[in-house]
C-alpha positions in Angstrom: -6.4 -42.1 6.8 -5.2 -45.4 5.2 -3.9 -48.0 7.5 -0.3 -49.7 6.8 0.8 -53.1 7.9 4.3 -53.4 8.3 5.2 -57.0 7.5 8.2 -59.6 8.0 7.9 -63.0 7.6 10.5 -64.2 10.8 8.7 -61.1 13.0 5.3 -60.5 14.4 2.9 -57.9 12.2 3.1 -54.3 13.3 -0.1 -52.4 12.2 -0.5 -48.4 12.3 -3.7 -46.6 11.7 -5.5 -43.2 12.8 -8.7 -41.6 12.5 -9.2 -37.8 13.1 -11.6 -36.5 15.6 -11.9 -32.7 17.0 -9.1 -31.3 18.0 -7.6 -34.4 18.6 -6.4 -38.0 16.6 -6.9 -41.3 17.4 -3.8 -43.4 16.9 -4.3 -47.4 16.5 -1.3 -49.4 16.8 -1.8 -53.5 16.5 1.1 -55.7 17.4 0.7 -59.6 17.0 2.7 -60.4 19.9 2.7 -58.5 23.5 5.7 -56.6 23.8 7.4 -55.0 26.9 7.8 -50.9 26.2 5.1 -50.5 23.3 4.1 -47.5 25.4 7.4 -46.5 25.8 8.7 -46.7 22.1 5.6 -45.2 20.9 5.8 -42.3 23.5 9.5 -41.4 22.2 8.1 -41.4 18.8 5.3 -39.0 19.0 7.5 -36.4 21.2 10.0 -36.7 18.2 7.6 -35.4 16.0 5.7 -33.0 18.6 2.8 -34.6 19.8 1.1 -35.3 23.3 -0.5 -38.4 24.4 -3.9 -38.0 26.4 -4.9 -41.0 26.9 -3.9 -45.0 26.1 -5.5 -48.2 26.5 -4.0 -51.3 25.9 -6.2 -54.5 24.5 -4.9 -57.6 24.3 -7.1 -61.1 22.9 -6.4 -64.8 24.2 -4.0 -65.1 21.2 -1.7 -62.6 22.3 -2.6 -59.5 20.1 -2.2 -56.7 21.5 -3.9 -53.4 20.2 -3.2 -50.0 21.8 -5.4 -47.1 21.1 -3.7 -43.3 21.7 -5.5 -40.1 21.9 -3.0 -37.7 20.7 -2.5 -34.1 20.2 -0.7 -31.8 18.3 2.0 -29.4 20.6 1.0 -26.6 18.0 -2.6 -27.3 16.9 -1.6 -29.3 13.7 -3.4 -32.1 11.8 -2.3 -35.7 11.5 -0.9 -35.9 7.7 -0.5 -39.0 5.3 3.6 -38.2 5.5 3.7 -37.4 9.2 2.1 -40.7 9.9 4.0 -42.7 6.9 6.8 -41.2 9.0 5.6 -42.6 12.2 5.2 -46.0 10.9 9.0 -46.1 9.7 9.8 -44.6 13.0 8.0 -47.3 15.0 9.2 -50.4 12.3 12.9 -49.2 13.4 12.4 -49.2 17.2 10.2 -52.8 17.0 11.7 -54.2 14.4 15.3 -53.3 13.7 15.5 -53.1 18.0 17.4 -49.3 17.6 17.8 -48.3 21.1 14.9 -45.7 21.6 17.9 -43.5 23.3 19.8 -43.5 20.1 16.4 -42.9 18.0 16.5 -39.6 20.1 19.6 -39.0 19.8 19.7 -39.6 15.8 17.0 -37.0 15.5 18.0 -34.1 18.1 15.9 -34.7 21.3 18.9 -36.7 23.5 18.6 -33.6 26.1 15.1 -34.7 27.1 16.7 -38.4 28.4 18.3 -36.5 31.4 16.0 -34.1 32.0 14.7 -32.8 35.1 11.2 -31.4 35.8 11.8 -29.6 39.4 8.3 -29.7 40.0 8.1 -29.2 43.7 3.9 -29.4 43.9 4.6 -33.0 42.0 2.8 -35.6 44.0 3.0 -39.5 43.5 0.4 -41.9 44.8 0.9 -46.0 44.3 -1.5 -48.5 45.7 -2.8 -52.1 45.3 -6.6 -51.8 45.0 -8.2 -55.2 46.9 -10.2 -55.3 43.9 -8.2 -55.1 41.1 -5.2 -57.3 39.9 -3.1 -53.9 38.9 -1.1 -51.6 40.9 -2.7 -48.1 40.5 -0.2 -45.0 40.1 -1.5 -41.7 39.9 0.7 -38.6 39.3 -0.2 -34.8 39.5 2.4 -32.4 38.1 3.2 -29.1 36.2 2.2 -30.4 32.1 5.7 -30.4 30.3 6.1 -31.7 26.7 7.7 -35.4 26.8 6.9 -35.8 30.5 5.2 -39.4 29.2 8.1 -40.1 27.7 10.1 -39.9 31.1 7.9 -42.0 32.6 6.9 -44.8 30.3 11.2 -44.8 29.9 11.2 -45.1 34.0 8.6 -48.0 34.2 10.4 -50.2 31.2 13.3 -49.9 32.5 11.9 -51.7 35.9 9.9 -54.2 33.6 6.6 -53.1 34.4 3.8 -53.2 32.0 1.4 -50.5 31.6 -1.7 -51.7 31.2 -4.1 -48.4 30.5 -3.0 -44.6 31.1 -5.3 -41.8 30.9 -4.3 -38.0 31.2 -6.3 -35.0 32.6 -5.2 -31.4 32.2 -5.9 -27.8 33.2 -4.3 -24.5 34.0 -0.6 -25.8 33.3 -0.9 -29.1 35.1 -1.6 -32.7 34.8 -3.3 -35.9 36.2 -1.4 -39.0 35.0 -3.3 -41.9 36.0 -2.3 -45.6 35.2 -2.8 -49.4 35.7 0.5 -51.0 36.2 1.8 -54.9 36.6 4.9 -56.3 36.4 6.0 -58.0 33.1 7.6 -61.1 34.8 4.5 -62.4 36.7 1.7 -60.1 35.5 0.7 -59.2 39.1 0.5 -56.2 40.9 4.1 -54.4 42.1 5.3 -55.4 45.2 4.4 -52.9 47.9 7.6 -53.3 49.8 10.1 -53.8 46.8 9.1 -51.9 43.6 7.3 -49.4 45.3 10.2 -47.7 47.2 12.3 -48.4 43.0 9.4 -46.9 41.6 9.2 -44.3 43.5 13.0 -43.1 43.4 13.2 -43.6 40.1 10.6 -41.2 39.1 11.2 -38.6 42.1 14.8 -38.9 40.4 13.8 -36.4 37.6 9.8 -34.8 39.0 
């Protein structure tokens, strides 16, 4: 696949490759400045257009550019395609760029339903702790595998201003272990175990 820049000369540089593997595609998106909800705006994307996220890693240098790297897979088995991706780019450009609301990108394009959606999972289980070792909070979620369920929860943790910092996704026999590295966006430390843990918590309990 050819990369694409997307360029502005008052706005930081958006960058969108992918490379194809087997049975899966590997997504590279390079912003030059850190952004709050890259996860999130990229996650609302790729359910637009039917695809699953399996696993994300953020990178991000001493001047501030930030690369994230997606695993992603097709909800029906299909390839990545010069105009699905050409689409993807224009999607992204509008959400970073022109700052459309990622509720009324859904909206514009059908998938508004999923922003008030509830699993009912009742086997869902949510685990948060501060490792002594580590400078991120840890959450790790098991639950029934449902298309856009990233979505739901990258939307939950940007609306609390918390960064994610690396996700990764394991799956089998109709469920799913989301596992991720958290801090908050105002300080860059861990969440605070007797404030956001309890928001956290409700929030995404709200719709699991």
């Amino acid at each position: 696949m050819n990369a694409s820049t997307l360029r502005d000369t008052q706005k930081p540089v958006l960058h969108v490759s992918c490379v194809p593997r087997k049975d899966t595609t590997l997504l590279k998106i390079s912003v030059s400045q850190d952004d709050l909800g890259i996860l999130f705006r990229v996650t609302s994307v790729l359910y637009n257009h039917g695809w699953d996220i399996l696993e994300a890693v953020a990178e991000t240098s001493h001047e501030g550019h930030v690369q994230d790297l997606f695993v992603i897979r097709s909800w029906d088995g299909a390839d990545m395609t010069e105009p699905l991706l050409s689409q993807i780019r224009k999607d992204l450009y509008g959400l970073f760029y022109e700052r459309k609301p990622v509720e009324a990108y859904l909206r514009e394009n059908n998938k508004g339903e999923i922003l008030a959606r509830k699993i009912g999972d009742p086997e869902a289980s949510l685990k948060l702790y501060n490792p002594i070792s580590s400078d991120f909070t840890v959450m790790d979620l098991r639950l029934r595998d449902t298309p856009g369920i990233l979505f739901q929860i990258t939307e939950a943790l940007f609306h609390l201003g918390i960064d994610i910092i690396s996700f990764t996704a394991n799956s089998g026999e109709g469920r799913i272990r989301d596992s991720f590295l958290l801090r908050t966006s105002l300080t860059g430390e861990k969440l605070d175990e007797k404030t956001m843990f309890p928001l956290l918590r409700s929030r995404l309990e709200s719709f699991l």
